[in-house]
ROFI-423050 format. One record per residue: residue number from 1; residue in one letter; chain; x, y, z of N, C-alpha, C in turn. Coordinates in steps of 0.02 Angstrom, whole numbers. Layout:
// ROFI-423050
(NUM,'A','A',(X,Y,Z),(X,Y,Z),(X,Y,Z)) ...
***
This chain:
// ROFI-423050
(1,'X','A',(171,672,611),(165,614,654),(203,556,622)) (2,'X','A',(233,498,661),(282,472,647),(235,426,680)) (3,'X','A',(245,348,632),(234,266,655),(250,221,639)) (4,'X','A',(294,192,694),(318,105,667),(269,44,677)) (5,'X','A',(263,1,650),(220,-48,671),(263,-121,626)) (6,'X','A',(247,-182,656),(307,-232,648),(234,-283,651)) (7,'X','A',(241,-327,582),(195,-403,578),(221,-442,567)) (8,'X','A',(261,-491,610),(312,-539,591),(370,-517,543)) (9,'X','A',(409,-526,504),(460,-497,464),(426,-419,407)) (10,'X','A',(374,-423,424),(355,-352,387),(361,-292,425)) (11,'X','A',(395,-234,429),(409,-172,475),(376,-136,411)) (12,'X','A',(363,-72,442),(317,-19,412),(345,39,445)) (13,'X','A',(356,104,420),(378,156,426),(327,205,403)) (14,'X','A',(284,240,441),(240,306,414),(245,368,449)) (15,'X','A',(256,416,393),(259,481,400),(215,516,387)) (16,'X','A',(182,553,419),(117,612,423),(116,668,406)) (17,'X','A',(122,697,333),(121,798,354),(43,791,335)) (18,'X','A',(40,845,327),(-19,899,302),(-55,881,256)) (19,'X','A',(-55,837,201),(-92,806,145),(-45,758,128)) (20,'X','A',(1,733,135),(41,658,128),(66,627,176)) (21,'X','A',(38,564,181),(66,515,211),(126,459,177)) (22,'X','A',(195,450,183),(249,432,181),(245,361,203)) (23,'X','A',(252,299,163),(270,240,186),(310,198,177)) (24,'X','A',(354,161,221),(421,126,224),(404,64,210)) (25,'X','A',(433,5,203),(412,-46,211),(483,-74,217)) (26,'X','A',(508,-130,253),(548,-175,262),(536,-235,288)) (27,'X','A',(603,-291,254),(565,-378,280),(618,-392,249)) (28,'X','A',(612,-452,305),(682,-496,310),(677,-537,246)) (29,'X','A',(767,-508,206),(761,-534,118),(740,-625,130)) (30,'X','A',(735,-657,183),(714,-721,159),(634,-726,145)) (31,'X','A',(597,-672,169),(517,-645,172),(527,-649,106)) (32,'X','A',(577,-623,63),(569,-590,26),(544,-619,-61)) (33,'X','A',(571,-687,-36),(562,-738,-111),(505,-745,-145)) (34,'X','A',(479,-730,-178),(408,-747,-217),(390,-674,-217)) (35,'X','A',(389,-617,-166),(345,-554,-146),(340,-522,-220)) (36,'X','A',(258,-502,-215),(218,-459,-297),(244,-399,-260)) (37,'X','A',(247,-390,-211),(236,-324,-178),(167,-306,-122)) (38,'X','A',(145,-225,-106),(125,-234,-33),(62,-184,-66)) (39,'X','A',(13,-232,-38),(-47,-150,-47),(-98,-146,35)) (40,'X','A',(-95,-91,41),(-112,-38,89),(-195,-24,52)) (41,'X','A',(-237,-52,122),(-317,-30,125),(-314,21,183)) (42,'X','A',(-345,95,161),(-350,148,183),(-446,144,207)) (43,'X','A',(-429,154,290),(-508,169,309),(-508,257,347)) (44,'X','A',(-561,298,308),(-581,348,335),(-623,368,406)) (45,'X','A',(-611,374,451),(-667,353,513),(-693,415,508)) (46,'X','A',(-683,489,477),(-729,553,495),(-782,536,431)) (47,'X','A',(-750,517,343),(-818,500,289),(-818,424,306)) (48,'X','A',(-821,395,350),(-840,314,337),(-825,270,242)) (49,'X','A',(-780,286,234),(-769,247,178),(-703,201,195)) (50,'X','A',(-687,138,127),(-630,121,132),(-605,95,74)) (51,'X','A',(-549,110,69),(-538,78,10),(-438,73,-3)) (52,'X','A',(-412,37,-49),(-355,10,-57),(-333,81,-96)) (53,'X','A',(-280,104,-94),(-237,161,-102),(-226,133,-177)) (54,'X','A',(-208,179,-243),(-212,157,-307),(-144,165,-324)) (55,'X','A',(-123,123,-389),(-52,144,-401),(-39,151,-507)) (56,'X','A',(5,140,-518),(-4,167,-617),(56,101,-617)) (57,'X','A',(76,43,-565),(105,-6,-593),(55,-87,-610)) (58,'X','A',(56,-117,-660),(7,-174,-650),(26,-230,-657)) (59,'X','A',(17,-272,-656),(45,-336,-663),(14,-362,-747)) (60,'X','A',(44,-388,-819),(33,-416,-855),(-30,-476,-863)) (61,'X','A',(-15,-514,-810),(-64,-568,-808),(-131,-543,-775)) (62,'X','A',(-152,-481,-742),(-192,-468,-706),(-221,-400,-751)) (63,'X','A',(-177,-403,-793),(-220,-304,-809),(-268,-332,-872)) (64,'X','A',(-334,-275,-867),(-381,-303,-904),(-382,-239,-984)) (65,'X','A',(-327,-217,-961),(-322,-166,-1024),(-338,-91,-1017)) (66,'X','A',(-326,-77,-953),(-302,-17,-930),(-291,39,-982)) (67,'X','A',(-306,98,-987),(-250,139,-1035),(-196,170,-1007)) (68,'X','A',(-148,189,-1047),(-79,199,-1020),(-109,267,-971)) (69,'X','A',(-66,265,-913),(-75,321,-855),(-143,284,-809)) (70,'X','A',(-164,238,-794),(-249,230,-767),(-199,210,-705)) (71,'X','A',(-249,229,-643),(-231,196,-575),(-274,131,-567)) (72,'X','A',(-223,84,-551),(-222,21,-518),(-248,12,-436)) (73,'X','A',(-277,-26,-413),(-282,-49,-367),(-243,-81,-322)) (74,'X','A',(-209,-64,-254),(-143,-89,-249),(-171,-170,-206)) (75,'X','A',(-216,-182,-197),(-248,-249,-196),(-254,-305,-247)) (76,'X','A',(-261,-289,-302),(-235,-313,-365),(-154,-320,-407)) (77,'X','A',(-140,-259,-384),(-74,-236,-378),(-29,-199,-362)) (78,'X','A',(-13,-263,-324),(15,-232,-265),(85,-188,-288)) (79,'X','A',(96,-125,-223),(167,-83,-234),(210,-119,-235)) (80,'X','A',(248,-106,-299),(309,-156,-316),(385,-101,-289)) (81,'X','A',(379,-80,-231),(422,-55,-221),(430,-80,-131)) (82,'X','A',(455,-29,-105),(467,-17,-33),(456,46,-3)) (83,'X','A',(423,72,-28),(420,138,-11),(340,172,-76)) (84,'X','A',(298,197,-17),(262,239,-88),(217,287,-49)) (85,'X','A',(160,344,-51),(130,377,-23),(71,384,-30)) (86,'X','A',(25,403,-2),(-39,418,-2),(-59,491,-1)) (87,'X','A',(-76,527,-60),(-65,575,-71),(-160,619,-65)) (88,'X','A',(-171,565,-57),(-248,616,-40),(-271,618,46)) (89,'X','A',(-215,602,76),(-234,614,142),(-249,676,157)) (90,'X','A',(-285,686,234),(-280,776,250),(-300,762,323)) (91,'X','A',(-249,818,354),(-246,821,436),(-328,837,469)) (92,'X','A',(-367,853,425),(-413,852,478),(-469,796,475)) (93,'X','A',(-437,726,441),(-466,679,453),(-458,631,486)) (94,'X','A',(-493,607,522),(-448,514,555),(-445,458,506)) (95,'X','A',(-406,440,502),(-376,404,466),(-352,322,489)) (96,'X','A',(-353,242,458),(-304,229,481),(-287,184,411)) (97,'X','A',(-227,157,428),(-206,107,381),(-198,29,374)) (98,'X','A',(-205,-15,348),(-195,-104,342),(-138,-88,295)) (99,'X','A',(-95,-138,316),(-54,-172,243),(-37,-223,235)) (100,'X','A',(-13,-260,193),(-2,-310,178),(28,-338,150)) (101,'X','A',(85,-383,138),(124,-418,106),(96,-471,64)) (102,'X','A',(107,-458,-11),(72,-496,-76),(110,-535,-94)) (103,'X','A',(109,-602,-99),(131,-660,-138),(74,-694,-170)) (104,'X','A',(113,-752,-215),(59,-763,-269),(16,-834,-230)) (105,'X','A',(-48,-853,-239),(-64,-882,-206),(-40,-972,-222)) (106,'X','A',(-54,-993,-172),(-27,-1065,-183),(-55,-1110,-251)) (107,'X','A',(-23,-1155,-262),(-54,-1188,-332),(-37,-1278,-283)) 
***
Protein backbone atom coordinates (compact mmCIF):
# COMPACT_ATOMS: atom_id res chain seq x y z
CA UNK A 1 0.00 0.00 0.00
CA UNK A 2 1.20 3.30 -1.07
CA UNK A 3 0.44 7.04 0.78
CA UNK A 4 0.98 10.58 0.15
CA UNK A 5 -0.18 13.04 2.57
CA UNK A 6 0.95 16.97 2.39
CA UNK A 7 0.91 19.51 5.87
CA UNK A 8 1.79 22.76 4.55
CA UNK A 9 5.49 22.42 3.15
CA UNK A 10 5.85 18.93 4.85
CA UNK A 11 5.01 15.95 2.08
CA UNK A 12 5.27 12.40 3.38
CA UNK A 13 5.77 9.37 1.27
CA UNK A 14 4.68 5.75 2.85
CA UNK A 15 5.22 2.48 1.71
CA UNK A 16 3.50 -0.72 3.09
CA UNK A 17 4.85 -4.42 2.68
CA UNK A 18 4.39 -7.20 4.94
CA UNK A 19 6.28 -6.13 8.22
CA UNK A 20 7.83 -2.65 7.02
CA UNK A 21 6.56 0.42 6.56
CA UNK A 22 8.87 2.88 4.31
CA UNK A 23 8.87 6.68 4.96
CA UNK A 24 9.66 9.72 2.72
CA UNK A 25 9.67 12.95 3.97
CA UNK A 26 10.09 16.24 1.93
CA UNK A 27 9.81 20.27 2.59
CA UNK A 28 10.40 23.18 1.00
CA UNK A 29 14.48 23.89 1.82
CA UNK A 30 13.18 27.34 3.22
CA UNK A 31 11.00 24.91 5.92
CA UNK A 32 14.09 23.79 6.20
CA UNK A 33 16.27 26.29 8.49
CA UNK A 34 16.53 25.45 12.14
CA UNK A 35 14.80 21.59 11.39
CA UNK A 36 16.18 18.77 14.47
CA UNK A 37 14.41 16.53 12.24
CA UNK A 38 10.85 14.55 12.15
CA UNK A 39 9.40 12.03 14.65
CA UNK A 40 6.49 9.87 13.76
CA UNK A 41 3.79 8.74 16.74
CA UNK A 42 2.57 5.29 15.71
CA UNK A 43 -1.18 4.36 16.96
CA UNK A 44 -2.25 0.61 16.92
CA UNK A 45 -6.18 0.46 16.54
CA UNK A 46 -6.37 -3.72 16.63
CA UNK A 47 -3.76 -3.62 20.44
CA UNK A 48 -4.94 -0.05 21.36
CA UNK A 49 -1.52 1.24 22.13
CA UNK A 50 0.60 4.26 20.99
CA UNK A 51 3.59 5.29 20.91
CA UNK A 52 6.56 7.38 18.95
CA UNK A 53 8.65 4.97 16.61
CA UNK A 54 12.43 4.72 18.25
CA UNK A 55 15.66 5.57 16.62
CA UNK A 56 19.87 4.90 17.84
CA UNK A 57 20.46 8.82 16.76
CA UNK A 58 20.32 11.43 19.88
CA UNK A 59 20.81 14.71 20.27
CA UNK A 60 23.94 15.74 22.81
CA UNK A 61 22.06 18.28 24.78
CA UNK A 62 19.07 15.95 25.33
CA UNK A 63 20.67 12.42 25.89
CA UNK A 64 20.66 11.37 29.50
CA UNK A 65 23.42 8.76 28.96
CA UNK A 66 22.12 6.23 26.87
CA UNK A 67 24.56 3.25 26.20
CA UNK A 68 26.08 2.99 22.90
CA UNK A 69 23.36 1.04 20.51
CA UNK A 70 20.01 2.10 23.01
CA UNK A 71 16.87 3.28 21.01
CA UNK A 72 15.86 6.81 21.26
CA UNK A 73 12.61 8.19 21.13
CA UNK A 74 11.94 9.93 17.89
CA UNK A 75 9.86 12.58 19.97
CA UNK A 76 12.86 13.51 21.81
CA UNK A 77 14.76 12.82 18.86
CA UNK A 78 13.73 13.44 16.25
CA UNK A 79 14.84 11.42 12.62
CA UNK A 80 17.65 13.36 11.48
CA UNK A 81 17.23 12.21 8.12
CA UNK A 82 14.46 12.12 5.32
CA UNK A 83 13.71 8.96 5.02
CA UNK A 84 13.50 6.05 7.83
CA UNK A 85 11.14 2.87 8.59
CA UNK A 86 9.10 1.25 10.95
CA UNK A 87 10.13 -2.04 11.18
CA UNK A 88 7.76 -3.69 13.67
CA UNK A 89 4.77 -3.16 11.65
CA UNK A 90 2.55 -6.29 10.45
CA UNK A 91 -0.27 -6.56 7.79
CA UNK A 92 -2.66 -7.90 9.96
CA UNK A 93 -2.90 -4.90 12.03
CA UNK A 94 -4.58 -1.42 11.63
CA UNK A 95 -2.39 0.87 11.93
CA UNK A 96 -2.05 4.63 11.57
CA UNK A 97 0.60 7.25 11.62
CA UNK A 98 1.24 11.27 12.98
CA UNK A 99 4.32 13.08 12.02
CA UNK A 100 5.87 15.84 12.55
CA UNK A 101 8.31 18.40 11.80
CA UNK A 102 10.87 19.22 14.88
CA UNK A 103 12.43 22.54 15.44
CA UNK A 104 13.88 23.87 18.49
CA UNK A 105 11.48 25.66 20.55
CA UNK A 106 11.32 29.41 20.71
CA UNK A 107 13.53 31.32 23.32
Amino acid sequence: MRVQDTSGSLRLNAIAGTYVVMLGFDMDQADCRSLLGFSVNRTSHDEDESGYLTGMKGFAATDPGFARGAQYSTHQHPVQSFQCADYSANSSRRSAARRASRKPPHK
